[in-house]
C-alpha positions in Angstrom: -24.7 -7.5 17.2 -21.8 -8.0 14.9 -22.6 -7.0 11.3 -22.7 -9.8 8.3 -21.2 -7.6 5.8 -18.2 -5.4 6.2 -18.5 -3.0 2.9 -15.0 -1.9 2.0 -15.1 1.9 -0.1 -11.3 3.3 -1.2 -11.4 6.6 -2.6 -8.4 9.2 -3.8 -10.2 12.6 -4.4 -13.3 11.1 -4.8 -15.4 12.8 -2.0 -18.8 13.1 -4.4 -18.9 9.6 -5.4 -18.3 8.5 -2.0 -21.5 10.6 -1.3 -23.3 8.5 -4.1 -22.1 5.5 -3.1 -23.1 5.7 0.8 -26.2 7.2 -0.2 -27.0 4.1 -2.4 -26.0 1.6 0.7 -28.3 3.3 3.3 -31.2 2.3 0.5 -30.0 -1.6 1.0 -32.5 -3.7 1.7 -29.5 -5.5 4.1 -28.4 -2.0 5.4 -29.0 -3.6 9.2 -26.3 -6.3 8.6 -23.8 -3.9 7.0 -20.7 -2.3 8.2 -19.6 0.4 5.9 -15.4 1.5 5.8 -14.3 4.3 4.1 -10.5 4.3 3.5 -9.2 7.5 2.5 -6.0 7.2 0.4 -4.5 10.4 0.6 -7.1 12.7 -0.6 -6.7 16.0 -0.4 -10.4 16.9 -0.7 -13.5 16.4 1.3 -13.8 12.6 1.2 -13.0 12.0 4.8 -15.3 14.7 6.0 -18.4 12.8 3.6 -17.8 9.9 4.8 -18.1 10.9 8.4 -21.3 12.6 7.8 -22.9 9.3 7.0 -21.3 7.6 9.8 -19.2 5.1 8.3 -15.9 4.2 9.6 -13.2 6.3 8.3 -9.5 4.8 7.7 -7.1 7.7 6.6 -3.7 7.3 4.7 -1.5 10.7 5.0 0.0 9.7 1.7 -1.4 7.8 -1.6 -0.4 3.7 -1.2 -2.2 2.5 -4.2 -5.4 0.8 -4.3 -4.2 -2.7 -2.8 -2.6 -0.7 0.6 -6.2 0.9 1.0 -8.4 -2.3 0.2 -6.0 -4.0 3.3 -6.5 -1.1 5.5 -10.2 -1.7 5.0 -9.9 -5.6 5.7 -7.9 -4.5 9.2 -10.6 -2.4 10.6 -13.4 -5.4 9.0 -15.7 -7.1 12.2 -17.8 -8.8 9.5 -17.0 -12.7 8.3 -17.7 -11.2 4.5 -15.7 -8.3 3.5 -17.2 -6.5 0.3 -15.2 -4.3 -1.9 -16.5 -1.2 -4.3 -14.9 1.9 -5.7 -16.1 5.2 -5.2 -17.9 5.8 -8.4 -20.4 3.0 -8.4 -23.7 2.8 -6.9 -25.2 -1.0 -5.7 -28.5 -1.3 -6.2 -30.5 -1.8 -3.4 -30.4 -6.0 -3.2 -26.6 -6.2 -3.7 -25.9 -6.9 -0.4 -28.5 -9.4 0.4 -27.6 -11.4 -2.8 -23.8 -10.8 -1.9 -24.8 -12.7 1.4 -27.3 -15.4 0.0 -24.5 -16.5 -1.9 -22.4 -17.9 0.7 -23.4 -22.0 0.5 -20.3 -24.0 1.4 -17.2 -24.0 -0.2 -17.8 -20.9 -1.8 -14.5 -18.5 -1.2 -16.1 -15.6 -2.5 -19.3 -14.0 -4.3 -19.6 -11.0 -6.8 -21.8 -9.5 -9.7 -21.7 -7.4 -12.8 -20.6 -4.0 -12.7 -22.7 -1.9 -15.3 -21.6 1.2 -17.3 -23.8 4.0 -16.1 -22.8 7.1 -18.4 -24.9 9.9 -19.8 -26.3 9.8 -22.9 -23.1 10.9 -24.8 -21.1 8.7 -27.6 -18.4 7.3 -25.2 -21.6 6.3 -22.7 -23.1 4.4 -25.6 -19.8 2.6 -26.3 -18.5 1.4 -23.1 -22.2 0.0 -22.2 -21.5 -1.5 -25.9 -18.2 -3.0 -24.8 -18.2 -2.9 -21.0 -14.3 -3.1 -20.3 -15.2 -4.3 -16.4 -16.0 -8.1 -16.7 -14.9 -10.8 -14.7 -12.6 -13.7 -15.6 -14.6 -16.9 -17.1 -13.9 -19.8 -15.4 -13.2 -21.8 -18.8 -10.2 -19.1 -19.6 -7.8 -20.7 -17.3 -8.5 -24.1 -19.4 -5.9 -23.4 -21.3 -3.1 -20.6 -21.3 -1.6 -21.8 -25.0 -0.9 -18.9 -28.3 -3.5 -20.8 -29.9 -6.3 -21.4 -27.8 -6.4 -17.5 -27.2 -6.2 -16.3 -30.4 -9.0 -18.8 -30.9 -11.1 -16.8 -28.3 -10.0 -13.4 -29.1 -11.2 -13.9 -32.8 -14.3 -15.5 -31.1 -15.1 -12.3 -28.9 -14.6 -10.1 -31.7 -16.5 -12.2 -34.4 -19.3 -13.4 -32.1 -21.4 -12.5 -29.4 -21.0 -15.3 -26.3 -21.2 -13.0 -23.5 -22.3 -15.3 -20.4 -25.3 -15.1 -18.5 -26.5 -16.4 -15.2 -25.5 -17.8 -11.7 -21.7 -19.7 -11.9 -18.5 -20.0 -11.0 -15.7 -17.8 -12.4 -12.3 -17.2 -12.7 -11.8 -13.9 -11.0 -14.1 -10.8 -9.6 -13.9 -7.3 -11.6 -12.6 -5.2 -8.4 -15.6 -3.4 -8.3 -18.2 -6.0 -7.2 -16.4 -8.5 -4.9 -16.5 -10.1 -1.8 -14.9 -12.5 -0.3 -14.8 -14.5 3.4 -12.2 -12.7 5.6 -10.4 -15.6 6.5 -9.9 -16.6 3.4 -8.5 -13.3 3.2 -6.0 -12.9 6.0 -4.9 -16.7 5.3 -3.4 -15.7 1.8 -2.2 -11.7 3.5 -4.6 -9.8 1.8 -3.9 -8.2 -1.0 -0.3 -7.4 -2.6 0.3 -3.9 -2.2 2.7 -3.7 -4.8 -0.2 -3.4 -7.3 -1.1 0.1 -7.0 -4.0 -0.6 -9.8 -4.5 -3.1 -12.5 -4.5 -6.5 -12.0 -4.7 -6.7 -8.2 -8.0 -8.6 -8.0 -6.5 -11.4 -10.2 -3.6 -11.7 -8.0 -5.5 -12.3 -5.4 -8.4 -14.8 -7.1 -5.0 -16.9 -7.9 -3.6 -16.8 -4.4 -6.7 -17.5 -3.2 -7.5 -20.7 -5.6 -3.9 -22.0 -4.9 -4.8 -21.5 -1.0 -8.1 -22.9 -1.6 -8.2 -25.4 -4.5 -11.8 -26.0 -3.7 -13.1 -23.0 -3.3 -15.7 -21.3 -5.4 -15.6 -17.8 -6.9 -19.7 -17.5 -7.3 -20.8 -15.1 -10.0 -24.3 -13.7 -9.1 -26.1 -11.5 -11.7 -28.7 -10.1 -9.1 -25.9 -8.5 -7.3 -25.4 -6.0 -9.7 -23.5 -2.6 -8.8 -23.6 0.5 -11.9 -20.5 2.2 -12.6 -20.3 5.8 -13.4 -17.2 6.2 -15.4 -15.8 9.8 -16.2 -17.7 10.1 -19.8 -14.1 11.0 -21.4 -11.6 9.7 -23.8 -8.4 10.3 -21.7 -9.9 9.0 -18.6 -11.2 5.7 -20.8 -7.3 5.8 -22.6 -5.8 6.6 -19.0 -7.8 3.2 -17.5 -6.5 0.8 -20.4 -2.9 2.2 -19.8 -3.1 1.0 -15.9 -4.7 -2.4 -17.2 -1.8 -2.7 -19.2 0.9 -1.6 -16.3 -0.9 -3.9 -14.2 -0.7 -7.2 -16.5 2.9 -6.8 -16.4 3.0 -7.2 -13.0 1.0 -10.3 -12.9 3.3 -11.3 -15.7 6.2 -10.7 -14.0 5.6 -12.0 -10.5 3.5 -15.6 -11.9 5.5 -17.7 -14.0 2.4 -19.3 -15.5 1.0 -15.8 -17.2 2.9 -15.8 -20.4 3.5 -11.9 -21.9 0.1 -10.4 -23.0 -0.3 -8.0 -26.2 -3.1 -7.1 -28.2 -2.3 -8.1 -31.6 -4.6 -5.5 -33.7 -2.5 -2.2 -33.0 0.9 -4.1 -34.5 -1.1 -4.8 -37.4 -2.4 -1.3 -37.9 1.0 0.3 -37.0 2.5 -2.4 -39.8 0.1 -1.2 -42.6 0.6 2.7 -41.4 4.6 2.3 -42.0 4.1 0.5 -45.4 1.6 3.3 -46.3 5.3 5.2 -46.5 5.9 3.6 -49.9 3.1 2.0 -50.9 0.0 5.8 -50.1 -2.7 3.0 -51.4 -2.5 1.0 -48.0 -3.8 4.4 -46.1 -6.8 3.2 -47.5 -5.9 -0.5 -46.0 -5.5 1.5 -42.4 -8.8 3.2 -42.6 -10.6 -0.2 -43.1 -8.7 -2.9 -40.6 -10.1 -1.3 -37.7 -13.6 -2.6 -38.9 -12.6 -5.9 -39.7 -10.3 -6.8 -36.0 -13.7 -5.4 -34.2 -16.5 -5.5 -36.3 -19.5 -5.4 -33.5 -19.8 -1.7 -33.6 -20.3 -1.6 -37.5 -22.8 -5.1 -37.1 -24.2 -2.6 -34.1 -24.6 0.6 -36.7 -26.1 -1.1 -39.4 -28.5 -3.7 -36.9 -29.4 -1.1 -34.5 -29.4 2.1 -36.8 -26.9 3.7 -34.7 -24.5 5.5 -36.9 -22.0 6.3 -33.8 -21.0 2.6 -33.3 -18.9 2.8 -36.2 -16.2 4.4 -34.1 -16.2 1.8 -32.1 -13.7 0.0 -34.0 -10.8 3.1 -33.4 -11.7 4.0 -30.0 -11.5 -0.1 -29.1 -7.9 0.3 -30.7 -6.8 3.4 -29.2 -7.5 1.5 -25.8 -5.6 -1.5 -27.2 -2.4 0.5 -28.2 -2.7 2.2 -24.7 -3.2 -1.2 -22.9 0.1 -2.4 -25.4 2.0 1.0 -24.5 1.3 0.2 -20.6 2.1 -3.5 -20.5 5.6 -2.5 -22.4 6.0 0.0 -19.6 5.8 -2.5 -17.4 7.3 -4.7 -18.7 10.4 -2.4 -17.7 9.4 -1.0 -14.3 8.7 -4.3 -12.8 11.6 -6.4 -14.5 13.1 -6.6 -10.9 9.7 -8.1 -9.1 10.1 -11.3 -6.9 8.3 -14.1 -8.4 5.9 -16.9 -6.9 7.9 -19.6 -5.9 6.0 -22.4 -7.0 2.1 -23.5 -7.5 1.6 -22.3 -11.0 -1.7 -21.6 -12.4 -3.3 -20.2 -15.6 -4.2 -17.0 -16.2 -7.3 -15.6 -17.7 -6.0 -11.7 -18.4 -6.9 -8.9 -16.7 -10.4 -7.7 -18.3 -10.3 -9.5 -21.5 -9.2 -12.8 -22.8 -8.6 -11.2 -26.0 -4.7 -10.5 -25.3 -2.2 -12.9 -27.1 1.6 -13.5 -26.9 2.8 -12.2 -30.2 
């Protein structure tokens, strides 16, 4: 019997979490509809010899091709209508795939979930379960694409608390926790393997909404997937750098997705240089932090967790790395073919917070 559910794993190096990750999918309470793909991108561990131990299908790269190349090498050895994508540090829980399934009504195009922070009980745990930085793309941000309408929600996500809940339609998948029906898939060629990381889901979501104008991308918060990120600063600095590479892509290759910048680290770097000649502003420096991202002080004084007020710098350390990655970009991909016509708006990658300075 063919399976329902081809479940798509890419790994680089990442032989333990592949462990954890198979481990979690033999608990599914769909494990008999599943087909499980492990595509090895050039690791030079133990990844492939894991994943053969649990019996899943094994797709090797002898080099690194970038996390697009591996997610088509796992659609080409798919058998499943549904192909399902996660990374090799997060762990479904044990309904993911039956709700991944269940979600499948017509005229839906794809089906994902939240992907939760899953750290130990460190400070950096406690802030990115504060500020999850994987989210997917709300349908409403691709309403409108205009300087003002996104500083209006980027002063709304830092000033308020509108996080949305339930069953709907979105936007665009965190990479995480997706799936989507393989037709759809080959139809539009898979993913663009010129995004190595950052960014490629979106590209994708848009091909598929321009292939598909109909289709639904159905957000389902039962199928919920945890996400062990490395509990350090320069992996969490390292991540927002990519994010920012990878926006310049999408930048570069749609016409519709204007240039995207944080705002907040110009305006700290600003005070900083007239701190030169005017020492008092140091002060100034100190305090902006709070008042661009204000939930982690709301969070320390609310919750009586004195930590979250560091929130504010570590959110702008990822900020000016997302800003130094998108400028980086901005150069290495000045040469990339665009999208010849069919133009849509963009929700950013991650956030809607980023704004065209």
């Amino acid at each position: 019997m063919l399976p329902q559910l081809s479940v798509v794993i890419c790994s680089l190096n990442g032989a333990a979490g592949v462990d954890r990750c198979l481990r979690s999918l033999e608990t599914q309470t769909a494990w008999s509809s599943l087909e499980v793909i492990v595509v090895d991108d050039g690791s030079t561990d133990t990844t492939t010899a894991v994943a053969r131990a649990h019996d899943a299908t094994v797709v090797r790269h002898a080099a690194n091709l970038g996390l697009a190349a591996a997610r088509n090498s796992g659609i080409s050895a798919a058998a499943a209508p549904i192909v399902a994508f996660l990374d090799d540090d997060c762990e479904p829980e044990p309904q993911w795939a039956a709700e991944l399934l269940a979600g499948y009504a017509a005229g839906v195009t794809g089906v994902g979930g939240p992907v939760v922070a899953r750290l130990s009980d460190c400070f950096l745990g406690g802030y990115l379960q504060r500020n999850n930085p994987i989210k997917p793309a709300e349908l409403h941000l691709a309403e409108d694409s205009g300087i003002l309408a996104r500083l209006w929600l980027y002063l709304g996500r830092q000033w308020t608390r509108h996080d949305e809940f339930g069953r709907r339609d979105i936007y665009s998948f965190a990479g995480a926790n997706m799936s989507f029906r393989r037709q759809a898939l080959a139809e539009v060629g898979g993913f663009d393997e010129r995004f190595r990381f950052g960014a490629e889901e979106l590209d994708l979501c848009m091909r598929l909404m321009r292939a598909f104008p109909s289709g639904r991308h159905l957000f389902i918060p039962e199928a919920r997937v945890d996400h062990h990120f490395a509990p350090s600063m320069r992996d969490t600095l390292r991540r927002s750098r990519a994010y920012g590479r990878g926006t310049a892509r999408l930048y570069r290759k749609w016409p519709s997705v204007g240039p995207t910048l944080f705002p907040g680290p110009f305006l700290v770097l600003a005070i900083l240089l007239a701190s030169v000649r005017y020492p008092v502003l140091l002060a100034a420096a100190l305090v902006t932090p709070h008042l661009l991202y204000p939930r982690g002080l709301r969070d320390a004084l609310a919750r009586r967790s004195p930590a979250s007020v560091l929130d504010a710098y570590v959110q702008l350390g990822q900020e000016t790395c997302d800003n130094a990655g998108f400028l980086e970009g901005l150069w290495r991909f000045r040469h990339l073919k665009r999208e010849p016509s069919a133009e849509l708006p963009l929700a950013s990658q991650g956030d809607e917070a980023r704004l065209v300075p």
